[in-house]
Structure formats: C-alpha cells, structure tokens
MIDRENDREN-359740 format. One record per residue: residue number from 0; chain; x, z, y of N, C-alpha, C in turn. Coordinates in pm, 1 decimal, padded with zeros to 6 digits. Layout:
N
   num   cadena       n.c1       n.c3       n.c2      ca.c1      ca.c3      ca.c2       c.c1       c.c3       c.c2
   NUM        A          X          Z          Y          X          Z          Y          X          Z          Y
...
***
This chain:
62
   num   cadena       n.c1       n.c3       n.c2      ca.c1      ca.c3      ca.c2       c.c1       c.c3       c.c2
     0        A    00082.3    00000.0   -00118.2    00000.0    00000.0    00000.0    00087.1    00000.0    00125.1
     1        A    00203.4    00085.0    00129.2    00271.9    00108.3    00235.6    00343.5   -00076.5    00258.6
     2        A    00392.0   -00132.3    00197.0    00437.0   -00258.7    00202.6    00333.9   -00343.0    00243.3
     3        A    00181.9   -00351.4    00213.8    00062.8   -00439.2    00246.9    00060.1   -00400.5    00417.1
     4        A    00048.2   -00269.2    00465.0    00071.4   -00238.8    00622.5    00164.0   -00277.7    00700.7
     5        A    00306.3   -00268.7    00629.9    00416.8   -00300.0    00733.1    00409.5   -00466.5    00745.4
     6        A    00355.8   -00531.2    00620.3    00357.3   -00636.6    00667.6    00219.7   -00715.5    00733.8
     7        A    00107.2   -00603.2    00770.3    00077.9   -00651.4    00881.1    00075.5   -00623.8    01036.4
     8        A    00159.4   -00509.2    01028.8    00201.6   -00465.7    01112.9    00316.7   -00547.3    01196.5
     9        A    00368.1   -00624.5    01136.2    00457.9   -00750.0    01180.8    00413.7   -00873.1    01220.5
    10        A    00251.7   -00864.1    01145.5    00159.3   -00989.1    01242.7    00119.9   -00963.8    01367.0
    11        A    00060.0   -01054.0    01438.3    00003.4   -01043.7    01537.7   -00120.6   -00929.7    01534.5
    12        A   -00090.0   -00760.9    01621.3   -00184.0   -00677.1    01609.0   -00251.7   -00669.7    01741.9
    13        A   -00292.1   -00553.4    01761.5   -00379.6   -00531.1    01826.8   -00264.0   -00489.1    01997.6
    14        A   -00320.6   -00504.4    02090.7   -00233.0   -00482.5    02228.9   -00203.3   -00303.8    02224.5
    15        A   -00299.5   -00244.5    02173.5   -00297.7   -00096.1    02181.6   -00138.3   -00119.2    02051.2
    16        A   -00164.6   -00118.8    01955.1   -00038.1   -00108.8    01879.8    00106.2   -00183.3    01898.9
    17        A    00121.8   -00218.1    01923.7    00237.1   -00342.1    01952.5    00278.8   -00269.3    02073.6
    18        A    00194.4   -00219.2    02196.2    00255.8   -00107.4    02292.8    00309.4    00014.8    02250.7
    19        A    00262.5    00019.8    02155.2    00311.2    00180.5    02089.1    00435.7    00177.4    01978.5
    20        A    00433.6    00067.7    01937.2    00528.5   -00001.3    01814.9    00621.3   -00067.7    01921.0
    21        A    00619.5   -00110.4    02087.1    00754.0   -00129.1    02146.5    00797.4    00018.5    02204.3
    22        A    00734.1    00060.3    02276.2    00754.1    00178.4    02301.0    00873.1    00254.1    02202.7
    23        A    00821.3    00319.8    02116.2    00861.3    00391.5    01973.5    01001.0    00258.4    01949.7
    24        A    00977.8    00189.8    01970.8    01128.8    00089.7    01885.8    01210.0    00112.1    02009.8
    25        A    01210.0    00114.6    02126.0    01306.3    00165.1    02251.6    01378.7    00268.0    02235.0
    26        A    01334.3    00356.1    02199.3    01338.7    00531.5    02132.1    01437.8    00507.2    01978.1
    27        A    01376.1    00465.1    01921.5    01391.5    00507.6    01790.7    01460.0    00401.5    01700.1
    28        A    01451.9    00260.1    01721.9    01486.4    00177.8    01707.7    01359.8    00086.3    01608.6
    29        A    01398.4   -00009.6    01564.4    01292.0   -00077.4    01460.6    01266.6   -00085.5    01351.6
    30        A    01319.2   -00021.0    01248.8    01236.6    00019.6    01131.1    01139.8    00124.7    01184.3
    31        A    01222.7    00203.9    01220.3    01089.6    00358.4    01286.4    00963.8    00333.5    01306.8
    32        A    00996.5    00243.2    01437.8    00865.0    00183.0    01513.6    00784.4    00091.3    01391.1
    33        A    00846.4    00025.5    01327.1    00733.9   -00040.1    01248.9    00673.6    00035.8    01132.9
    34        A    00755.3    00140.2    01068.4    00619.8    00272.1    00977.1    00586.2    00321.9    01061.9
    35        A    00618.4    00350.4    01177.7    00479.2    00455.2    01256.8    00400.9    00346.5    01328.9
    36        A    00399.4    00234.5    01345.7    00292.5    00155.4    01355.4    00184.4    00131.4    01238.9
    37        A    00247.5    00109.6    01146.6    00201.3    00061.0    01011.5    00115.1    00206.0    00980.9
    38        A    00163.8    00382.8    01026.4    00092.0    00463.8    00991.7   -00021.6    00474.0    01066.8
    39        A    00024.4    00468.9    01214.4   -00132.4    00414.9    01330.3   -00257.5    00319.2    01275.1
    40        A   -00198.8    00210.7    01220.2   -00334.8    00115.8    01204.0   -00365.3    00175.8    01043.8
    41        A   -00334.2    00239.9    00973.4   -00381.4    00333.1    00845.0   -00449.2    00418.4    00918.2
    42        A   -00408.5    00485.2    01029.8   -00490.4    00602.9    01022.8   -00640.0    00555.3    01112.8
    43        A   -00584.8    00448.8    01200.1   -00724.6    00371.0    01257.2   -00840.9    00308.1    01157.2
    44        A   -00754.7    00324.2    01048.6   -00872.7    00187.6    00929.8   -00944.7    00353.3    00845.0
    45        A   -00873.1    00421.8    00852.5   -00935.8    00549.9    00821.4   -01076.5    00584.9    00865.3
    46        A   -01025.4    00616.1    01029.5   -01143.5    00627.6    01105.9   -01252.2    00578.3    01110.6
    47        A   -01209.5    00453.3    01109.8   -01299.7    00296.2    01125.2   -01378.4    00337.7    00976.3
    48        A   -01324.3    00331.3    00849.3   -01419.2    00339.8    00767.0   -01502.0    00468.8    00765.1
    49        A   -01442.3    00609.4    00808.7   -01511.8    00707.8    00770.6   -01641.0    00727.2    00925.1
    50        A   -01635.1    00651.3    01051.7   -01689.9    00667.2    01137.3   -01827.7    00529.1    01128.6
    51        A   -01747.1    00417.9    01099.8   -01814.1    00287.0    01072.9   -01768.4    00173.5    01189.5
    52        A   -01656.0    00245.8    01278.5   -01619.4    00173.5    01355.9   -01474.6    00277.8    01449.7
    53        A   -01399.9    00204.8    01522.0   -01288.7    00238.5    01588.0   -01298.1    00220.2    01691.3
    54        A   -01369.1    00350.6    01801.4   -01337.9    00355.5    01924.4   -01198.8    00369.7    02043.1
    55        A   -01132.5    00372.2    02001.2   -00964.5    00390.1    02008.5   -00985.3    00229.7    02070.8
    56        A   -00993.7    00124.9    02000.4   -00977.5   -00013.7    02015.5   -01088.5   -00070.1    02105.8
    57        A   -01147.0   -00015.7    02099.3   -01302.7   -00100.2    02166.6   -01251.3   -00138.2    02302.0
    58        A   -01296.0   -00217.6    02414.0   -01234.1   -00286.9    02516.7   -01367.6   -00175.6    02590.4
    59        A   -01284.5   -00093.2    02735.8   -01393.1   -00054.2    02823.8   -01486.5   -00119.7    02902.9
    60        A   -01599.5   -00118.8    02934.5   -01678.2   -00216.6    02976.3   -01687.9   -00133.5    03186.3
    61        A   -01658.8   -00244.4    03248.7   -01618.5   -00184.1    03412.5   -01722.4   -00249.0    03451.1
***
C-alpha cells in the first residue's frame, strides 16, 4: 500500500499537497517530503471515506 501512495504522490496532486510536499522537501529534503505527503493524502482518503467527503480540499466559495 505504502508504494501504491508514493507513487501517486509523485503524480500530479492536489495544490494543498504539493505545497506541503515542497515546503517539507526545503526542510527535510525529498524522500521525507514524499512519505509525509504520501501519509497526508492516506490520512485525507481516510477522512474522505469515514466522513463521505474531504473538507480540507473543497475550494472556498467568496
């Protein structure tokens, strides 16, 4: 499972992750940043299934 995440964590994700996965790779360098990305969108698909959706991601409406 951990290998099915990192490698989509290397696709094209979401703007919220990829900020947090450059961020964290500045710091820490790039393996780091890409399991704690790869653990972010696990713990978002978590949510998402146990809520029925992922407010974290939703776009604010102005």
């Amino acid at each position: 499972m951990r290998w099915a995440v990192v490698e989509a964590i290397q696709s094209k994700t979401t703007v919220k992750i990829a900020e947090d996965r450059a961020r964290i790779e500045a710091r820490r360098g790039k393996d780091i940043a890409k399991i704690a990305a790869a653990r972010k969108l696990l713990t978002l698909a978590y949510y998402g299934l146990r809520d029925g959706g992922i407010r974290a991601l939703a776009r604010a409406v102005a």
